[in-house]
C-alpha positions as CSV (number, residue, x, y, z in Angstrom):
1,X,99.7,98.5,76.5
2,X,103.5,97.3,76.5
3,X,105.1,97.4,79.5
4,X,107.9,100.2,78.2
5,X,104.6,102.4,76.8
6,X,103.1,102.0,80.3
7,X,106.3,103.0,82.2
8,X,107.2,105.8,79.9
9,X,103.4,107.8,79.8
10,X,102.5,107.3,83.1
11,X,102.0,110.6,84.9
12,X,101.1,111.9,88.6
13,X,97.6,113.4,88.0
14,X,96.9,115.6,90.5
15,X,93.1,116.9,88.5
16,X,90.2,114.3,88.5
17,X,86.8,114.5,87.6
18,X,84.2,113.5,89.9
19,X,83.8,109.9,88.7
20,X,84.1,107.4,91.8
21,X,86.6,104.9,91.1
22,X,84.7,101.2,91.3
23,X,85.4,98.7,93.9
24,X,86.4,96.3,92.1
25,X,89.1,98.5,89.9
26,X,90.6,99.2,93.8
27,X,90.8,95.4,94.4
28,X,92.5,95.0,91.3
29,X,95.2,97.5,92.1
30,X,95.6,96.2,95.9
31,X,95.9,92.6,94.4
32,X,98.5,93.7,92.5
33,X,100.4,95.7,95.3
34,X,100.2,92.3,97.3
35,X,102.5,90.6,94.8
36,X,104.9,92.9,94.8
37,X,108.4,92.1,96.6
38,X,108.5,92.7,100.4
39,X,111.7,91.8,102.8
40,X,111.7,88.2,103.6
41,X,108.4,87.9,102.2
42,X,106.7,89.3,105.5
43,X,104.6,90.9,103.2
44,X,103.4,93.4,106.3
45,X,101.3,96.2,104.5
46,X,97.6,96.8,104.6
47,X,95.6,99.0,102.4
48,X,93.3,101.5,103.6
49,X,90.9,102.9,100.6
50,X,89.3,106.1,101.4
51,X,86.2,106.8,99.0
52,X,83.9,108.4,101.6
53,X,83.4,112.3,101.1
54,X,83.6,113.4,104.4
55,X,86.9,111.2,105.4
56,X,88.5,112.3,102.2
57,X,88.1,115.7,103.2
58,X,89.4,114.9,106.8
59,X,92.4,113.3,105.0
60,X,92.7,116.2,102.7
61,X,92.8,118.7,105.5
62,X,95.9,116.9,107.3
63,X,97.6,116.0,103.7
64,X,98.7,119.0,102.1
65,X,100.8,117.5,99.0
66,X,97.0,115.6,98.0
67,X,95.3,116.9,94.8
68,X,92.4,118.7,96.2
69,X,89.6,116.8,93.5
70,X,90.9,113.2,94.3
71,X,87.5,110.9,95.1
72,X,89.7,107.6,96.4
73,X,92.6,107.2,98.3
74,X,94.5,104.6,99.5
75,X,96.5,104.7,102.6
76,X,99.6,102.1,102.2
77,X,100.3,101.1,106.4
78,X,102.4,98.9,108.3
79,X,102.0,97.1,111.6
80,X,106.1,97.8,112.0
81,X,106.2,96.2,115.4
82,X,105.1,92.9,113.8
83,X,107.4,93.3,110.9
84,X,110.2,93.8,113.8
85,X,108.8,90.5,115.6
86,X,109.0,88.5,112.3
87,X,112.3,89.8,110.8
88,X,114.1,92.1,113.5
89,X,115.0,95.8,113.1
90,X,115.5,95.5,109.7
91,X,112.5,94.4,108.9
92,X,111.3,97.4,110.7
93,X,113.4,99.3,108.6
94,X,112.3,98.4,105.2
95,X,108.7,98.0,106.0
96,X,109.1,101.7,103.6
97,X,110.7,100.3,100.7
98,X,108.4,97.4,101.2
99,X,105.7,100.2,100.7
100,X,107.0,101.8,97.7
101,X,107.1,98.7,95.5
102,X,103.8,98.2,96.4
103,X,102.9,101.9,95.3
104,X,104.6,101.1,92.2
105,X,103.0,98.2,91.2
106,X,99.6,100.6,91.9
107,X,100.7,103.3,90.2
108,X,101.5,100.9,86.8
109,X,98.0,98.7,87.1
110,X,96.1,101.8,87.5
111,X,97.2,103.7,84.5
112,X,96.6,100.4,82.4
113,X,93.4,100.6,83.6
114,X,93.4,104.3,82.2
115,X,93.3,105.5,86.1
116,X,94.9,108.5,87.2
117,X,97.5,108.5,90.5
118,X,99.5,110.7,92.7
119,X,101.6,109.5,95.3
120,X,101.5,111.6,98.5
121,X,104.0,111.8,101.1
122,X,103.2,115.2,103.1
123,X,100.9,114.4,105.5
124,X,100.4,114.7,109.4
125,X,101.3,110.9,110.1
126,X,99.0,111.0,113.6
127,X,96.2,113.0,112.2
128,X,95.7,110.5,109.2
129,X,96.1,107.3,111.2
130,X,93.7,108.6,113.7
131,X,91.3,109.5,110.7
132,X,91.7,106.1,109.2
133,X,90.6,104.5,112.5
134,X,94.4,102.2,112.8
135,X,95.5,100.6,115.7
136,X,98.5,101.7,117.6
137,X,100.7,99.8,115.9
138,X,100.2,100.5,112.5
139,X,102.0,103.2,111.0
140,X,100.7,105.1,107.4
141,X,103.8,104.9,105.4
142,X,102.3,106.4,102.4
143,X,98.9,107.6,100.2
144,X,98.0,107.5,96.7
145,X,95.2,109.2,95.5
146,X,93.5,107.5,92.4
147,X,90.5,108.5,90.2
148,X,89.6,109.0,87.0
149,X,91.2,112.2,85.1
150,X,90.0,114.4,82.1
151,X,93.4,115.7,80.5
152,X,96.7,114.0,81.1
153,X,99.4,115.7,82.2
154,X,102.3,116.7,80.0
155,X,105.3,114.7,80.2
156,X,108.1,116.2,83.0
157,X,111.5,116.9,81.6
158,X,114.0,113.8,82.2
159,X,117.9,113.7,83.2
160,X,119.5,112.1,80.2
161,X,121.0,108.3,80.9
162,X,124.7,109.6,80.4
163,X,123.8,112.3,83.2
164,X,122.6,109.4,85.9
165,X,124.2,106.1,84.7
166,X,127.6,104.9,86.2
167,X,129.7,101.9,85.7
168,X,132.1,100.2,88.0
169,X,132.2,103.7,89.8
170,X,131.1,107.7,89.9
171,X,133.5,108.4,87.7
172,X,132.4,105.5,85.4
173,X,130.2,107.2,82.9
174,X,127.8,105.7,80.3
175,X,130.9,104.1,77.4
176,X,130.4,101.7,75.1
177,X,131.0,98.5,75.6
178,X,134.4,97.3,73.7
């Protein structure tokens, strides 16, 4: 698929069929969350996958925004106090942003691999770190569920480019160039 195919139809899926998503498709999609950017290459995520049916349910249970069918999920986490060691507060800081290229990079590899994905940020940050067995120091910055889907989800309505694109300033809308 081209890239600009891929970025266009990819969709959060939040309905899956019961197929279990196969180890090595997940260590495809964490190898390719490793090479995205991270701050000063600290590269300080981990990857918890969650495939287990009774931990997905405890995961579930504390993670309200998560599609209810989902049979794999993967926790994106940081130790944040090594980040802050390594690279100082702001290391701590962006250890999130670090997170969400990451969950990009998963979210593209997995729909080329015809998987479905959500990300999920409501959840009880204690409750799934205590679920997912972390040490103290590493914090759950966000989970994607991924599995296989049925039907694909229609495509949301976007903001036009003149509606969000700027030049030189706010009041710098989308012109053509002279």
């Amino acid at each position: 698929m081209a890239f600009d195919e891929l970025v266009v139809s990819r969709r959060s899926v939040r309905q899956y069929n019961e197929k279990n998503v196969e180890r090595d498709k997940i260590e495809v999609l964490v190898n390719a969350a490793m090479w995205a950017p991270t701050a000063g290459n600290l590269q300080p995520l981990h990857f918890v996958v969650v495939r287990d049916k009774g931990v997905l349910e405890k995961v579930k249970l504390f993670s309200p925004g998560m599609p209810k069918t989902a049979p794999c999920v993967i926790a994106i986490c940081a130790d944040l106090e090594e980040a802050k060691l390594k690279g100082g507060e702001f290391a701590k800081k962006i250890a999130p942003v670090d997170s969400a290229f990451a969950a990009q990079n998963i979210l593209l590899k997995a729909h080329h691999l015809r998987l479905g994905t959500c990300v999920v940020k409501s959840y009880n940050e204690k409750s799934i770190a205590r679920i997912l067995g972390l040490p103290g120091e590493m914090a759950v910055l966000m989970l994607i569920a991924v599995g296989y889907y049925d039907k694909r989800p229609k495509a949301p309505v976007r903001k036009s480019l003149s509606e969000v694109l700027h030049y030189e300033n706010w009041e710098g809308g989308l012109k053509q160039d002279e």
